[in-house]
C-alpha positions, -999 to 999 in steps of 0.1 A, spaced: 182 -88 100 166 -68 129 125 -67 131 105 -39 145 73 -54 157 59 -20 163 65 -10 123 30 -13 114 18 9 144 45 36 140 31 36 98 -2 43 111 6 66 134 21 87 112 -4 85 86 -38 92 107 -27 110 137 -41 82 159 -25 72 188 -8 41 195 -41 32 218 -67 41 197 -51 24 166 -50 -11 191 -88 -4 200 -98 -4 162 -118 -31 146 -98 -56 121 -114 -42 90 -105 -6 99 -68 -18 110 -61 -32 82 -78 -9 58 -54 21 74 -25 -2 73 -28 -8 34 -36 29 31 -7 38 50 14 17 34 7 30 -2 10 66 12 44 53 19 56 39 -11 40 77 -30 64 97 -17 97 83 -37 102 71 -72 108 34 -59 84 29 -40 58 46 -73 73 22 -96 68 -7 -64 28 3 -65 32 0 -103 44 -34 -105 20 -45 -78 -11 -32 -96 3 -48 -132 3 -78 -112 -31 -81 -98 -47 -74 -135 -67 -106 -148 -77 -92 -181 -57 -83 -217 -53 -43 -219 -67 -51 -254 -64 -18 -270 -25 -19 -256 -26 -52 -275 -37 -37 -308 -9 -10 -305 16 -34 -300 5 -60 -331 8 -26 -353 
């Protein structure tokens, strides 16, 4: 398939109003932090990319949803 190198700086763009400039000139931390914020604003506006963010948090928890547990053992 076809790559657009430029994806991540036309994501930003769009989601702070930066320009292509000033979003190069930032520092890592604040690149990346308005990359991932982007991003998630992103998947927000349709249904699959919602139910995306969903299974991506599921994934990242590390500890039993105990009372979800208790329901289900019912």
């Amino acid at each position: 398939g076809y790559d657009v190198p430029t994806y991540d700086l036309h994501l930003i763009k769009g989601y702070s109003g930066l320009s292509f400039y000033q979003i190069q000139e930032l520092d890592l931390c604040d690149y990346l932090q308005l990359r991932r914020d982007a991003f998630i604003s992103k998947c927000n506006e349709s249904e699959g990319g919602r139910e995306y963010l969903e299974k991506c948090w599921l994934l990242e928890q590390t500890k039993p949803d105990r009372e979800k547990l208790k329901m289900i053992n019912k």
